[in-house]
C-alpha positions, 0 to 999 in steps of 0.5 A: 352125664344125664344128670349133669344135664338135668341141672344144666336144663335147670339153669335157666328156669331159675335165673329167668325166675330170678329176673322176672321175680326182681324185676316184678319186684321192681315194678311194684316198689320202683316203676320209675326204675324198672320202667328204663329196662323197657324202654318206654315212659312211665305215665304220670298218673291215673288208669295208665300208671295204675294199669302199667304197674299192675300188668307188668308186675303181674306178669312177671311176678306170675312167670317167677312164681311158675318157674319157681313152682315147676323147679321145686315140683318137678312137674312140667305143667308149671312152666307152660304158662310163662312160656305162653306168656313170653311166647305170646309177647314175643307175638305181639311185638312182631304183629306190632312190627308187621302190622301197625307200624311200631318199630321192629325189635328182634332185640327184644322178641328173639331173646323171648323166643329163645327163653321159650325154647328152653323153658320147653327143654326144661318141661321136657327133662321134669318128671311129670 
C-alpha cells in the first residue's frame, strides 16, 4: 500500500513536467499557438514579443526540467523552485486582483495553489 502511494504522489510531478515541458516548447516553436491558453495578445514585434517568449519559455521550461530532475533524483530540493515559481504566480494574480484592478482569476490562481500543494506532497514522500 506505501508504495502504491509513493507512485500515486509521482503522478502529478510527471504530468505537470509534461505540461510545462510542452507548453515551454511551445512557447519557443509556436507563441502564436501557445499564447490561446493564457489568454492575452501575443505582441507584434519588438522587446515585448522578444521578452513574453523568452520569459514564458523560460519558466516553464525550468519548472519541467525541475520536476523531471526531482522524479529521476529522487531528491526533494528539485521540486522547490516550481513550487515557488507557481507559488509566487499564483501571488501576483491575487495582488493584480486586489491591488490594481485586473480582473479576479481563481480559475487560474486556485489550480496554481493546488499544483503547490502536491508538488509539496511529492517532496515530502522523495528520499532526501
Amino acid at each position: 500500500m506505501a508504495r502504491f502511494l509513493r507512485y500515486l504522489v509521482q503522478l502529478p510531478p510527471v504530468l505537470l513536467a509534461l505540461i510545462f515541458g510542452a507548453q515551454g516548447i511551445m512557447w519557443l516553436v509556436n507563441p502564436a499557438r501557445a499564447v490561446r491558453f493564457w489568454g492575452f495578445p501575443l505582441p507584434e514585434s519588438g522587446m515585448g514579443l522578444s521578452s513574453m517568449i523568452g520569459a514564458l519559455a523560460g519558466w516553464s521550461l525550468t519548472i519541467a526540467v525541475c520536476l523531471l530532475l526531482a522524479l529521476i533524483r529522487r531528491e526533494r530540493f528539485w521540486y522547490y523552485p516550481p513550487m515557488m515559481i507557481l507559488g509566487v504566480l499564483a501571488l501576483g494574480r491575487i495582488v493584480a486582483g486586489t491591488m490594481h484592478g485586473a480582473p479576479p482569476l481563481p480559475g487560474r490562481f486556485i489550480p496554481e495553489l493546488v499544483f503547490v500543494g502536491l508538488l509539496y506532497l511529492a517532496a515530502r514522500a522523495a528520499a532526501a
